[in-house]
C-alpha positions in Angstrom: 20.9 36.6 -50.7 20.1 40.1 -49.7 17.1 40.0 -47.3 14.5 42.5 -46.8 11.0 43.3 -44.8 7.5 44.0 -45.8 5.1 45.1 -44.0 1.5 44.4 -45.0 -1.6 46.4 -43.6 -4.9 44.6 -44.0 -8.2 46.6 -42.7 -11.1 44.0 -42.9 -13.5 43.8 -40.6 -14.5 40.1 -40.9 -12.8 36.9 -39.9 -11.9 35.6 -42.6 -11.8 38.6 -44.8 -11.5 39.3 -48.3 -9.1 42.1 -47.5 -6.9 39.8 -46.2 -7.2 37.4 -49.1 -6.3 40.1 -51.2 -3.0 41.4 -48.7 -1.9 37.7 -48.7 -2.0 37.5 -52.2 0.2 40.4 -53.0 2.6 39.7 -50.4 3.1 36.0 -51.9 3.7 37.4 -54.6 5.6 39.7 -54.0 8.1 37.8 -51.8 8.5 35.3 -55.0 9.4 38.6 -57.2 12.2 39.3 -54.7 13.0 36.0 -54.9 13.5 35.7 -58.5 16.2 38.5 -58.4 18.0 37.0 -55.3 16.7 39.0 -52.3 15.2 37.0 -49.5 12.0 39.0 -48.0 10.2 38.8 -44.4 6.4 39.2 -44.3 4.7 41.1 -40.6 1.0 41.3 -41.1 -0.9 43.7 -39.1 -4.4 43.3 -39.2 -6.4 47.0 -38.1 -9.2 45.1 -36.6 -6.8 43.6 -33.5 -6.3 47.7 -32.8 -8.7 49.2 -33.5 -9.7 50.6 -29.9 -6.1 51.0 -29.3 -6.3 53.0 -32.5 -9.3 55.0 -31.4 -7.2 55.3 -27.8 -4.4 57.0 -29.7 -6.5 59.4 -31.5 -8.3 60.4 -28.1 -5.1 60.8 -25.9 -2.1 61.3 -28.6 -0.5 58.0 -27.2 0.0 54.9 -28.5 -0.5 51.7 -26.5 2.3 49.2 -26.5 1.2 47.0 -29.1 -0.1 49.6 -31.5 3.5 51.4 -30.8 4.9 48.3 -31.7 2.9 47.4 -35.0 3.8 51.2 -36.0 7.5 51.0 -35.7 6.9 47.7 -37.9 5.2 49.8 -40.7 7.4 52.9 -40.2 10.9 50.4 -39.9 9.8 48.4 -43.0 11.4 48.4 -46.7 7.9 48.4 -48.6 4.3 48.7 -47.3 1.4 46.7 -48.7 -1.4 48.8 -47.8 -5.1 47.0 -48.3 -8.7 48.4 -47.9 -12.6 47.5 -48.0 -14.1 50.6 -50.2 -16.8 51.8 -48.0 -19.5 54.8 -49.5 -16.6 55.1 -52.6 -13.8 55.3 -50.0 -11.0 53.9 -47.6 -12.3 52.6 -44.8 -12.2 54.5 -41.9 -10.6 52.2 -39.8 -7.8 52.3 -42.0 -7.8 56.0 -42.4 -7.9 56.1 -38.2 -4.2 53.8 -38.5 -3.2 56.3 -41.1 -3.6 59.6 -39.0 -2.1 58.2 -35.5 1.5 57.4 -38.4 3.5 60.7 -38.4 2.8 62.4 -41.3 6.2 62.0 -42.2 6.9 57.9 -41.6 6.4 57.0 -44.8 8.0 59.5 -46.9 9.8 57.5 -49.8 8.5 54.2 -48.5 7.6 52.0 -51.8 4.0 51.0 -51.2 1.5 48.7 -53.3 -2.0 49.9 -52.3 -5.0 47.2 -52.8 -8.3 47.2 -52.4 -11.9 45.2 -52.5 -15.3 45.6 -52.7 -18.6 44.0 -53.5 -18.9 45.4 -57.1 -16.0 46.7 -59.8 -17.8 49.7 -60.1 -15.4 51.0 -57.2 -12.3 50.4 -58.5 -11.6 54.0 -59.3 -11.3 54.4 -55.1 -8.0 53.6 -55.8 -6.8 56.1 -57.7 -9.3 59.2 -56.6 -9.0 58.4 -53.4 -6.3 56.0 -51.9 -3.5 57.0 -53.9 -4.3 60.7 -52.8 -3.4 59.7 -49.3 -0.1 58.4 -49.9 0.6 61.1 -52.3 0.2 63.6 -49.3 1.9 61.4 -47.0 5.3 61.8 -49.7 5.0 57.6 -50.3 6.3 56.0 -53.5 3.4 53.7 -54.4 3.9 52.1 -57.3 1.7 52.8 -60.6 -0.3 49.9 -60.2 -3.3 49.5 -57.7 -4.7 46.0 -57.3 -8.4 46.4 -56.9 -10.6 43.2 -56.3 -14.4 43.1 -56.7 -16.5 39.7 -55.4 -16.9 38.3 -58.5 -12.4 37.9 -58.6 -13.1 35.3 -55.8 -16.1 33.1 -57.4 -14.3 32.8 -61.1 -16.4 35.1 -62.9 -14.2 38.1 -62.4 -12.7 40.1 -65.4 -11.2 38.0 -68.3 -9.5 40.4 -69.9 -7.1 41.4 -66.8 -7.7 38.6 -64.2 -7.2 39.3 -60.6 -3.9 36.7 -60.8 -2.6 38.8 -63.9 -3.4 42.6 -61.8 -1.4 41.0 -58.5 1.7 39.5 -60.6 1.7 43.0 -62.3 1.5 45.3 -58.8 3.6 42.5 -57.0 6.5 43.1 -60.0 6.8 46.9 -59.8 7.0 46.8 -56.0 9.4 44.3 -56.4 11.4 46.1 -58.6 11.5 49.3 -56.4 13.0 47.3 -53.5 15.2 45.9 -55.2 17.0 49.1 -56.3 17.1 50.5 -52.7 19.2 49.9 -50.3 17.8 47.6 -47.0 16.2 49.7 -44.5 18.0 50.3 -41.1 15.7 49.4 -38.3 16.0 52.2 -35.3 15.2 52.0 -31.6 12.8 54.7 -31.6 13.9 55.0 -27.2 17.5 55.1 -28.4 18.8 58.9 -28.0 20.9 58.8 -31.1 17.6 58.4 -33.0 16.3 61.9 -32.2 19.9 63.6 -30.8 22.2 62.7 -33.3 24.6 59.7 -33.2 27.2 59.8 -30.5 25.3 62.2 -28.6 23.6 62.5 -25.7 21.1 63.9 -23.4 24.5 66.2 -21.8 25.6 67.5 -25.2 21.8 68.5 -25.2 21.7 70.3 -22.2 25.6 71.6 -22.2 24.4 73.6 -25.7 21.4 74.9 -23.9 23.5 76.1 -21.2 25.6 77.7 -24.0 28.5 75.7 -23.2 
């Protein structure tokens, strides 16, 4: 079997968290999608709240701390992003806009994402699509047509009957699935390694020889 990575972003605030419920469900089932047509898949969950004051530190100073840098090059180096929010005042949360602007703006460019989200009431399941897939939009992401939005109600059994939360993750979990699938794996790079920035086979001397017009 093939084998790929997916990285899942979770932004609750709580322990245990809804958000999380939510990320754990679309990565299961996503990872059994892959399954089903052969390709073995690793799950790396970062949960915001464990940075979020490195978060905040990286926004102040323009550096990441090591353990932010490190759940960045997870997200960046990844085949597929699952990308979950609370909707707070109609919106992403802004802890999870705050991971978002410390990414470079152009680290997920082409990177299939599934984008979820939750809140107390259905009424703001259109966050999704006037607000969270705006963001990935701009940030030149391929997020699949289907957002997985989950109210309270999808937890207690009296959610929606006529599309059931199980139903809307299968359906999001499928078209990421299906995305990966037709790519090729992604290469993971050392982001300290000089042939990530210079060029492979070069080096800091071919750097400075051309500068010295050599």
């Amino acid at each position: 079997m093939t084998s790929r990575r997916i990285a899942v972003v979770s932004a609750g605030l709580s322990n245990p968290s809804s958000t999380r419920m939510l990320a754990d469900r679309l990565a299961a089932e996503t990872v059994k999608e892959l399954a089903a047509r052969e390709i073995d898949a690793t799950v790396d969950v970062i949960e915001l709240r464990d940075y979020a004051h490195d978060i905040t530190n990286n926004l102040l100073t323009g550096f990441a701390p090591p353990a932010l840098e490190t759940a960045i090059n997870t997200v960046v180096s990844a085949d597929a992003l699952i990308a979950v929010t609370p909707i707070f005042s109609t919106s992403y949360s802004g802890l999870f806009k705050s991971f978002i602007d410390v990414l470079d703006p152009d680290a997920l460019t082409g990177k299939p994402v599934l984008i979820g989200a939750n809140a107390g009431t259905a009424r703001h399941s259109l966050a999704i699509d006037y607000a969270i897939r705006p963001l990935f939009a701009y940030l030149h992401a391929d997020a699949v047509s289907t957002g997985v939005f989950a109210a309270s109600s999808d937890w207690g059994g009296a959610g929606d009957d006529v599309a059931p939360l199980a139903k809307r993750v299968e359906k999001g979990a499928r078209e990421l699935a299906d995305v990966i699938a037709r790519r090729e794996a992604a290469v993971a790079t050392d982001p300290f390694d000089p042939a990530t920035y210079l060029g492979e086979g070069r080096s800091f001397g071919h750097m400075l020889g051309g500068l010295a017009g050599e």
